[in-house]
C-alpha positions in Angstrom: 0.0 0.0 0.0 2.6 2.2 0.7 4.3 1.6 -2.6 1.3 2.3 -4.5 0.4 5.3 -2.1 3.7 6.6 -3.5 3.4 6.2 -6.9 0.1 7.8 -6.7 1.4 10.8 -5.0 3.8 11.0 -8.0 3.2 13.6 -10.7 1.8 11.7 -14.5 5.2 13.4 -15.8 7.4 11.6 -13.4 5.6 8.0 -13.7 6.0 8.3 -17.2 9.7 9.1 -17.4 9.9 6.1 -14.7 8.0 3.7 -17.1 10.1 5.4 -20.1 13.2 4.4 -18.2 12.5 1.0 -17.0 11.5 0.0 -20.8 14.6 1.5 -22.1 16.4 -0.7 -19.3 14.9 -3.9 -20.3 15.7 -3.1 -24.5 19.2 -2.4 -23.6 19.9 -5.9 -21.5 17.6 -7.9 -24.0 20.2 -6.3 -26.6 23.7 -6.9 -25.3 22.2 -10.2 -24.1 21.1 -10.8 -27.5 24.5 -12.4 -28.5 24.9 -14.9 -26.2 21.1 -15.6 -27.0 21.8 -16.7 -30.4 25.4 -17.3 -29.9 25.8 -14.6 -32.4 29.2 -14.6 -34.6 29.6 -18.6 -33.9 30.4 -20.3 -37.0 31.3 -23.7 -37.5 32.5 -26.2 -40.8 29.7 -28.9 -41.8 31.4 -32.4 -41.6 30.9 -34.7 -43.9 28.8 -37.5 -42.9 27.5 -39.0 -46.1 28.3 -42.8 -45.8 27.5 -43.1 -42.3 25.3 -44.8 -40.5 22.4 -42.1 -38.6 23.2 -42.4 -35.7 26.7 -41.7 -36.5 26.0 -38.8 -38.3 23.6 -37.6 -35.6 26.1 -37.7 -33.2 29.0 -35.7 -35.2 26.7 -32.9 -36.1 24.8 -32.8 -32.7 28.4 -32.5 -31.2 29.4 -29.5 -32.9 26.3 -27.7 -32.2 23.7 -28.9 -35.2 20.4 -30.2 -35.5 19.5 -33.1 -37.5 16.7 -34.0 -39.4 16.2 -36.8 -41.4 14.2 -35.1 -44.6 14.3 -37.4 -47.2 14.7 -41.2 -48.6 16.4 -43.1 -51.7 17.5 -46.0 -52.8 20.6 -46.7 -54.2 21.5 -50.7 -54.7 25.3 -50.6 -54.3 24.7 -48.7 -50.9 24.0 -50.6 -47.6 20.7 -49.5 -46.3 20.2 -46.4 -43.6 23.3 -45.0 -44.4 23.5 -41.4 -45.6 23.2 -40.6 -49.2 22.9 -36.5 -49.0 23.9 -33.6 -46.9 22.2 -30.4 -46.9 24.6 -27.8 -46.2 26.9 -29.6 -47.9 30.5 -30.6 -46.4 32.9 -27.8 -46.1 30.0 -24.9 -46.0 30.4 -22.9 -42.8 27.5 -21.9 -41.3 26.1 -20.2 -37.9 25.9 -23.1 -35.0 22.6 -24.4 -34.3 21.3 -24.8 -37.6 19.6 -27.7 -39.1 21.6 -30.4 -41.1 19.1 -32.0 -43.4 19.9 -35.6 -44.1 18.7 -38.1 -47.0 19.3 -41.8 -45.9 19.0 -45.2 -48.4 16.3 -47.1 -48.0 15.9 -50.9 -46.5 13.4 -52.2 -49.1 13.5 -50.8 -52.7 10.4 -49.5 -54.3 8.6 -51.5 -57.3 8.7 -49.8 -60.2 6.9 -51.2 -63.4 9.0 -52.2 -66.2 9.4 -50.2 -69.3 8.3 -51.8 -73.2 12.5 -51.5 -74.4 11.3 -53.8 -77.8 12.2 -51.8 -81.0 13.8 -49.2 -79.0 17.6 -48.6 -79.9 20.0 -49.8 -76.8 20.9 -45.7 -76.1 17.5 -44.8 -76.1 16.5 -48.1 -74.0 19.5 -46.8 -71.8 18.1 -43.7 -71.2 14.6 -45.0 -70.3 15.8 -47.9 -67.6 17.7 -44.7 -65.9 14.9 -43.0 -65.8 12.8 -45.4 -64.2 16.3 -46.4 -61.8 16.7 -49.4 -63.7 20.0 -50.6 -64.4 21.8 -52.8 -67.8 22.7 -55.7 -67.0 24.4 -57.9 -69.8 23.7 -57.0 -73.6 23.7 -60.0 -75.9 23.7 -59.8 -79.6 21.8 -61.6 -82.2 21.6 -61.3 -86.0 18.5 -59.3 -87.2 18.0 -56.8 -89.5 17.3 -53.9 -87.9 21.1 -53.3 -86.2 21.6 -52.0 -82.3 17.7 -52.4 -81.7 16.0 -53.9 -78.8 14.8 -57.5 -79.5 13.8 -58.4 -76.1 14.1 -57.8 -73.0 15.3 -60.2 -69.8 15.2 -60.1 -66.0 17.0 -62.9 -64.1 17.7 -64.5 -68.0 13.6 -64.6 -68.2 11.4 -62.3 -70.3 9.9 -59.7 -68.9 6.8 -58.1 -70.1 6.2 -54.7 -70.0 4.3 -53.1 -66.7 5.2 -55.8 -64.7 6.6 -54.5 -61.2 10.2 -54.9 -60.0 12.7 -54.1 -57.2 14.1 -50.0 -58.2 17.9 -51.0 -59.6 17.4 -54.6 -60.9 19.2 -55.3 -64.2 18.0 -56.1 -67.3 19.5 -57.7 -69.3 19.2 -56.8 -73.5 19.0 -58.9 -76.5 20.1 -56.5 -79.6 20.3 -56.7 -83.0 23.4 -57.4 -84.7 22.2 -56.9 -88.0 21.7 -59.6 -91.0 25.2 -61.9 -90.8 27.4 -61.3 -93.8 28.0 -65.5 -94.2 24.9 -67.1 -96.4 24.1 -70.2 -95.4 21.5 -73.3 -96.7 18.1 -72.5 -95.7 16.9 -75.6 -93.1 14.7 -77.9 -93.9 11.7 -77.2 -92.0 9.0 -78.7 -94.2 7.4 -81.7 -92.0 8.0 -80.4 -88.4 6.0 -79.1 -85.8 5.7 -75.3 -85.6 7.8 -75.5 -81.5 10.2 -77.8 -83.5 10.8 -75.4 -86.3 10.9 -72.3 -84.0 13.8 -74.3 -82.4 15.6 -75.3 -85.9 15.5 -71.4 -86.8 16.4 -69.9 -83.7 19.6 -72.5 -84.0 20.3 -71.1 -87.4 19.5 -67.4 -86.3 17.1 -67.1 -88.4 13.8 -65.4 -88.0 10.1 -66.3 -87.7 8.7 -64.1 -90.9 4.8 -64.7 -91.8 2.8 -67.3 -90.7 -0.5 -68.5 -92.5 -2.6 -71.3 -90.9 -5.1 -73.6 -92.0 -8.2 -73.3 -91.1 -8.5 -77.1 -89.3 -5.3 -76.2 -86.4 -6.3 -76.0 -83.5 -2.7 -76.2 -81.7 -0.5 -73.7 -83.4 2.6 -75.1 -81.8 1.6 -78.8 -82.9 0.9 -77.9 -86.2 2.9 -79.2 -89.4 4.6 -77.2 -91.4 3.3 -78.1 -95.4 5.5 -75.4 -96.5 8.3 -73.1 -96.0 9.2 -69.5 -97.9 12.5 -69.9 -99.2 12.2 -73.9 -99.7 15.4 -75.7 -98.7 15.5 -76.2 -102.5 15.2 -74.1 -105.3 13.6 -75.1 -109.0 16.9 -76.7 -109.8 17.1 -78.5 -107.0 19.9 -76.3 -105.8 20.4 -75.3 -102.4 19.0 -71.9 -101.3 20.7 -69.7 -99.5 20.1 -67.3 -96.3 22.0 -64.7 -94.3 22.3 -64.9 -90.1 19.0 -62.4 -89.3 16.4 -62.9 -92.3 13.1 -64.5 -92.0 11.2 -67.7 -93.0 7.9 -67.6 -93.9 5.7 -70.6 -92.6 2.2 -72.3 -94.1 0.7 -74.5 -90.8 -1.6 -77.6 -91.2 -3.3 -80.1 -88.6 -2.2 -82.7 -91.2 1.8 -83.5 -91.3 2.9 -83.4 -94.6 3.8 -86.5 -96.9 6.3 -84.1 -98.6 7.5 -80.7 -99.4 5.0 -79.7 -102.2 6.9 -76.4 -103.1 9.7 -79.2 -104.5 9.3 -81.0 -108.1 10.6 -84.4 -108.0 13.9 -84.4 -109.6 14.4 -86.1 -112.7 17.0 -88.7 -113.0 18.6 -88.8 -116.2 17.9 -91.9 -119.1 20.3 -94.6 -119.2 22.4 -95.0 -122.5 22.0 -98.0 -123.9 
């Protein structure tokens, strides 16, 4: 009571100055105090922790002063998982103590990604697409075909894989290219008789192609179907052998019925006997 009795007794000029004064006071300790606040002028060199493990990293920046905040997530597949992929600052970059490292750490499990249609693409722009999709190449193997350095199919684990299927981020795929048509011509095969899986199989061994395939109306099974006939014949007109590169097609003609012979073939003539 007293205390207020004498402020009260106090001219409105003189408790004003007081107030004046007392908030001046408190600006002017909040000020120089302001320093050691914010540790003002304290600068320190971001370590680099990139390879570690988090709590590793956690404990090197939180023991020069840093806060640590785990911001992001990737996957690499040559990294062990947790570890730290990114830094943000970045090593070397001096900043003011206290401030917030931002780290990005791999991930345990990697994310499914669906697989990208490489056929007919050519290998740098198949290259370009797996990256994209953080895919990697795995082993490129080359077959004869016409169209040279193109995508003829596409292999994960040495098994085709279809496109949009999903698959582990970073697997490898493995290419089949084009090699172009082989430069060496070779008979034709005789394919005339055999079922259509066993003639696949005769000109996949030759490296020869699959061209058109016309079926009879009566097949039911396409792959135990007979083929009546086969475009270029094993024999020409002459009955000379015909000739194909590494790459090029054979065109097939499919029956139910096997075939007693090659009907694109007249019978040869054997010449008269003198007398």
């Amino acid at each position: 009571m007293k205390l207020f009795d004498k402020i009260t007794k106090r001219s409105f000029g003189y408790n004003l100055l007081v107030i004046i004064g007392l908030i001046v006071l408190i600006g002017l300790i909040f000020f120089f105090s302001l320093g050691f606040l914010t540790r003002h002028g304290e600068v320190v060199t971001v370590p680099d922790v990139r390879g570690k493990s988090i709590k590793d990293a956690t404990t090197s920046l939180e023991g020069l002063g840093f806060d640590v905040e785990v911001r992001d997530s990737i996957y690499i597949d040559t990294m062990p998982a947790l570890l730290v992929y990114e830094q943000t600052p970045e090593r070397g970059d001096v900043v003011k103590v206290g401030r917030t490292v931002y780290l990005t750490v791999n991930k345990v499990v990697p994310p499914m990604v669906p697989m990208p249609d490489l056929e007919g693409l050519t290998f740098r722009s198949a290259e370009m697409t797996l990256r994209a999709r953080r895919l990697n190449i795995g082993d490129t193997i080359y077959k004869p075909d016409f169209a040279t350095n193109t995508v003829l199919q596409q292999l994960l684990n040495g098994k085709p894989i279809k496109p949009g299927k999903e698959i582990p981020e970073g697997s490898n795929i493995t290419l089949v290219l084009s090699s172009g048509t082989g430069s060496m011509e070779n008979p034709v095969p005789e394919i005339v008789g055999l079922t259509y899986m066993e003639a696949k199989e005769v000109l996949a061994a030759s490296n020869l192609n699959i061209g058109t395939v016309l079926i009879d109306g009566g097949v039911t099974d396409t792959l135990g179907a007979f083929v009546f006939k086969q475009s270029p014949a094993r024999r020409n007109e002459l009955h000379e052998l015909n000739l194909i590169r590494a790459g090029e097609s054979v065109d097939l003609w499919l029956s139910a019925t096997r075939p007693v012979k090659d009907s694109t073939l007249a019978p040869v003539q054997k010449p008269a006997e003198e007398n």
